[in-house]
N, C-alpha and C positions, 0 to 999 in steps of 0.2 A: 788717365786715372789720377785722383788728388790724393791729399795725405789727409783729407777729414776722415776721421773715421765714423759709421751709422752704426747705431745700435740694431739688432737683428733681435727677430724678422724683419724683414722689410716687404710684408704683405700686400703694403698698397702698389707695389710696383710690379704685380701680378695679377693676371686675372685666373681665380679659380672658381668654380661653382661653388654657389651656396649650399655649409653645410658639408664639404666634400672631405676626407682627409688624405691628403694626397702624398702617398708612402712607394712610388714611385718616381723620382727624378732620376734616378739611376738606370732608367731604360728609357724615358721621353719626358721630359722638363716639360713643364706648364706653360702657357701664355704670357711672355711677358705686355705687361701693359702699352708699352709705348712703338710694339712691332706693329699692329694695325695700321696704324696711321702713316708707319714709316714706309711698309708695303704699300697700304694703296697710294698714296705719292709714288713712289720708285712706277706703279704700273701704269697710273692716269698722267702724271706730270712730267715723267721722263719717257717712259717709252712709248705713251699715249702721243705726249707733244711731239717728243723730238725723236722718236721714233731710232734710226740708228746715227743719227748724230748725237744719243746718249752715249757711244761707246767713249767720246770724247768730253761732251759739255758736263756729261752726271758724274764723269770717272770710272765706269766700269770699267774698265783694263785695269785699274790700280788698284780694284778692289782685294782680291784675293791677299795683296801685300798688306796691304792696310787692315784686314780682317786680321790679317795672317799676326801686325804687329799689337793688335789687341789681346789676343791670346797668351802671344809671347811673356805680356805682363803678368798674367796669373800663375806661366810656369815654368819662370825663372829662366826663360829664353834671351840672347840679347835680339836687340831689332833687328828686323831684316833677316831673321834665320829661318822664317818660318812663312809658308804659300798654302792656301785654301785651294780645294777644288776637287772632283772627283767625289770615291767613295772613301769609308777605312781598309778595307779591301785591296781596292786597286793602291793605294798608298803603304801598306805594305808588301806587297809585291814591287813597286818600285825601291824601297830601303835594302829588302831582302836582297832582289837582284843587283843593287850596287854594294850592298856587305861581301855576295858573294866572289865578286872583280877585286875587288879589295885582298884576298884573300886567295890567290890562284891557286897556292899548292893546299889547302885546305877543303875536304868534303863535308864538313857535318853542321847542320842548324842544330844548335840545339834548344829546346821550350821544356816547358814541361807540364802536366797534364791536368791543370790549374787554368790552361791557356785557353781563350775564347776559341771555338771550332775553325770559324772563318781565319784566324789566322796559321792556322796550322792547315785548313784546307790551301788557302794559297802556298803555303811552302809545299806542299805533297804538288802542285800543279806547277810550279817553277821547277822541280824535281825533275817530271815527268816531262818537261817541254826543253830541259838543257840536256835531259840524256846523258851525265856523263858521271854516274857515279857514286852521286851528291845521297846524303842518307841525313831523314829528319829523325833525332833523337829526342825521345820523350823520356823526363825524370819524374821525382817525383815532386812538390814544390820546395819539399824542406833539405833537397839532394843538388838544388840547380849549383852551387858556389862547388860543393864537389866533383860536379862531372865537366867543368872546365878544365877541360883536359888541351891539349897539343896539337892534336885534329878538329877541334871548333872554327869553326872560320866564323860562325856569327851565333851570339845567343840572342833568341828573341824573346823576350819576355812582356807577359800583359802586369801591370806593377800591382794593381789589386783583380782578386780573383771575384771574375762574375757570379761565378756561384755562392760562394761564402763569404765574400770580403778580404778574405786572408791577403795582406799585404806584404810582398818582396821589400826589403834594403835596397833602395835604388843605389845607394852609395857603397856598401859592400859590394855587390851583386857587378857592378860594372868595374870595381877596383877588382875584381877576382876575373870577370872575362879579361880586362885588357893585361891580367900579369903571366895570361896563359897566350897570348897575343891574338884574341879575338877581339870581332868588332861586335861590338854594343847597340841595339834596339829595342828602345821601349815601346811598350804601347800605354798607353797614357788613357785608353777609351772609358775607365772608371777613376780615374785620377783629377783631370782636368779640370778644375771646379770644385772638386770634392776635398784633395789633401792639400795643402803645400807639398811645390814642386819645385828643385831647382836645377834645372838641367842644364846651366852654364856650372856647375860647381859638381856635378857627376860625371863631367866629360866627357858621355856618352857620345856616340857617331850619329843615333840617327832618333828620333821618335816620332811617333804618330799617332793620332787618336779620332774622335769625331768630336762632334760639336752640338747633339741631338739632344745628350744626355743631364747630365751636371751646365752645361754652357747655353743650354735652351733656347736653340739653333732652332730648331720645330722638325716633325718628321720629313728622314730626306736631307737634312743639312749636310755642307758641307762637310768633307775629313781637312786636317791638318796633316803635313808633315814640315815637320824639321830635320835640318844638318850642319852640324858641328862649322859655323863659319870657315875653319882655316880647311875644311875638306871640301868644301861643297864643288870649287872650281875645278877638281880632281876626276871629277864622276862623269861617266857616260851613261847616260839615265837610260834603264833597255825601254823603255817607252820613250820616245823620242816624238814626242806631239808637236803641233804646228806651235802652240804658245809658248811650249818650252825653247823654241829656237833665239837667239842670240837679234834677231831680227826677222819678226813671227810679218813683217807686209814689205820684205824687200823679196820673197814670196820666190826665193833659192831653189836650188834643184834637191841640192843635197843639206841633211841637218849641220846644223850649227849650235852647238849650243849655249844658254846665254850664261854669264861668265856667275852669276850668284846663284840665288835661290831660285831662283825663276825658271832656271832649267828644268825643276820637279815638276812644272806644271805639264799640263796634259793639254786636254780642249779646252771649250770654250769653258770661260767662268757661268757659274750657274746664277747671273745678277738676283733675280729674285730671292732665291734663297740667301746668298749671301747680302740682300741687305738684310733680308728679317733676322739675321744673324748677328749682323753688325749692330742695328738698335737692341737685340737682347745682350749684348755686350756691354750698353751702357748701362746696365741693371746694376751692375759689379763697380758703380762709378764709388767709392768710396769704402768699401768692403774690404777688409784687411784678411788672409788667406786664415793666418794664424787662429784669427777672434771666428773665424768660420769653423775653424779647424775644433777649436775649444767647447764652440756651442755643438757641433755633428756628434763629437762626444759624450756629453753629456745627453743630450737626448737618447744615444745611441743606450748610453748606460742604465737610465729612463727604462726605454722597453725592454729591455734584456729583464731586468728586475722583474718588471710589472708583467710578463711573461709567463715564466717562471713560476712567480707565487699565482697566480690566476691561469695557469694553461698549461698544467702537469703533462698533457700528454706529447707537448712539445720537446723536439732536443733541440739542444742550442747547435747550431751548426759551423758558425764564425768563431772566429777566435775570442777564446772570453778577456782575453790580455788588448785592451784598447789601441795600444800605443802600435801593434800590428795589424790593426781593423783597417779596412778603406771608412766610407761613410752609407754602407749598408749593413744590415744585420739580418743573417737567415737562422732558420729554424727547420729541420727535419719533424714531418706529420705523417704518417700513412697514408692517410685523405690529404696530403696538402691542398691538391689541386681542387677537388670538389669545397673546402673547408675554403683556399681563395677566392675560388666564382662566387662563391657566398657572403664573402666577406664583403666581395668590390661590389656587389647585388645591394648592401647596406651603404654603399659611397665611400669604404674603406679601401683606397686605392693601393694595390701590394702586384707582385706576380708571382710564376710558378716557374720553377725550371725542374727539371728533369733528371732523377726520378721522383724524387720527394720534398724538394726544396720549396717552402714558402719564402720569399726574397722582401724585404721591408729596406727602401730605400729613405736617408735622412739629410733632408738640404733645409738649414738653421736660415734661407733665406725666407723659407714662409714658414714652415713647421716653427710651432712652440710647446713648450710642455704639456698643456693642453690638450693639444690635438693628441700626441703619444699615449697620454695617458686613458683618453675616452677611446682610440684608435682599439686597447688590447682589452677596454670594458666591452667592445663590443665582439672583439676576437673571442674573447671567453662566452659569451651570452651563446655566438653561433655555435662554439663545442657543447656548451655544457647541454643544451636544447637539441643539438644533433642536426639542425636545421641546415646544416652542406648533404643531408642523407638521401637525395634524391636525384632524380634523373635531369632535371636538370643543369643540375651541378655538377653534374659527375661528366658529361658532356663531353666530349673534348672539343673547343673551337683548336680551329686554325693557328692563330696567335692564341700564345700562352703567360 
């Protein structure tokens, strides 16, 4: 990355459909421009030509680290703390299971009920598969800095909340786990791309996130994790994969594992993906966190307003204090759900979560005033008309 800074948007370095208003990047980022071409190169050029002598001539093996030291720059990681591959998932079940070795005499995770499912479904299954004890505690989010209590062995926390935005103190929140002597994990899966992050200056032990979202990785992308440098060579990863081995083709009986970050890997790297990862990483060449941070805001502040005066029947459901916002903003509907199929039926891209939440995601990378502002002229036209009031919209698909 350089130190030019771009004025934002930066539209041309995306492809979105004509017309579109696209108020999701906080569940699946848009096309960047320059992934096409990088893709099909990686499939015709490398593994067309050279088939599996790409693992060496294209660099596939080093990808994951090199993916991994791109990210690093957005969220205040130093180099080399941070390995691609896998899901977010399975990457916090590896954090989780090495917080909890860390931590012997210690039974309790603590999250709180703010936390994305998948990540508290994996601790109830690490739970259920060590059998000894282990109890996941659920607060509430405005409770987490209190119930770090003496029997924490790890708090996991997601740093903005999927449903409302509401953002954790990542620098309270971790000065409070480690004064109670827990270890610290973040999940970063609505953060990364979205806030300024500095995780060398939280001194957090572990984080993780995906790459799909804010990073516009494409569906499927890679997850991240990182670990606290001076810890990493301490850990005995309970997934113990052939690439995390210390010497993954001198093809050992027994694991090894390698002395950095490299140990968190698992399988194979997923090359395709991670290169369309790697070229939408270059989207971010000159993009300063902060001037991202200032515009997500203000637009943020944008539809909250124009909301509000134009769509009474709405409640604000995120926090109206900015400075604790991630870079979404929801709103509680009765009809949310049928009022959003309706919405995104007009090319007003938003989602739904469950039970009532309309969710409006804000990335200053293509979004401008503009869009926000015609985004809620047509939000209001669908209530005021009623036009979500039918079977089709009331529907439920699959994905929501």
């Amino acid at each position: 990355m350089n130190d030019i800074a771009v004025k934002l948007p930066i539209k041309d370095r995306f492809i979105l459909p004509e017309g579109m208003i696209y108020l999701d990047g906080n569940s699946l980022g848009p096309l960047p421009r320059n992934v096409e071409s990088a893709v099909s190169n990686m499939v015709t050029d490398q593994w067309g030509a050279h088939l599996i002598k790409g693992w060496n001539v294209d660099g596939w093996m080093a990808q994951p680290m090199r993916v991994g030291n791109m990210i690093a720059n957005l969220i205040g990681a130093p180099q080399n703390s941070i390995t691609m591959g896998d899901t977010l998932s399975i990457k916090v079940f590896q954090a989780l299971a090495s917080s909890l070795k860390m931590r012997p005499d210690r039974k309790v995770i603590l999250s709180d009920s703010g936390n994305f499912p998948s990540d508290l479904y994996m601790a109830e299954g690490l739970i259920r598969h060590l059998d000894q004890g282990y109890e996941l505690r659920i607060v509430a989010p405005e409770d987490v800095q209190a119930a770090m209590t003496e029997d924490v062995a790890v708090a996991m926390i997601t740093q903005i909340d999927y449903r409302t935005g509401r953002m954790h103190d990542m620098q309270a929140i971790t000065k409070a786990a480690h004064a109670a002597g827990a270890v610290m994990l973040w999940d970063l899966a609505h953060s990364a791309g979205a806030v300024p992050v500095d995780l060398a200056q939280s001194n957090c032990e572990f984080a993780v996130g995906c790459s799909y979202k804010y990073l516009n990785g494409g569906p499927g992308a890679p997850a991240f994790i990182y670990v606290r440098p001076d810890l990493v060579g301490t850990l005995s990863p309970a997934l113990s994969g052939w690439l995390g081995h210390d010497a993954p083709f001198a093809f050992e009986q027994s694991y090894r594992p390698a002395p950095d970050i490299e140990r968190m890997r698992v399988g194979t790297p997923p090359v395709v993906q991670l290169t369309a990862l790697e070229a939408a990483l270059e989207v971010w060449e000159g993009v300063d966190m902060a001037d991202l941070r200032t515009a997500s805001l203000h637009l943020s502040e944008v539809f909250i307003a124009e909301v509000e005066a134009k769509c009474p029947e709405l409640t604000l459901a995120s926090p109206r204090n900015g400075a604790i916002r991630g870079s979404q903003v929801s709103f509680e509907y009765e009809n949310g759900y049928a009022a959003m199929r309706a919405l995104i039926a007009r090319d007003v891209i938003g989602d739904f979560r469950a039970p009532n939440i309309m969710r409006f995601g804000f990335t200053p990378l293509y979004l401008d005033e503009g869009d926000v502002i015609r985004a809620v002229e047509i939000l209001a036209e669908i209530l005021d008309t009623k036009a979500w009031d039918c079977a089709e919209f009331k529907a439920v698909a699959r994905v929501t």
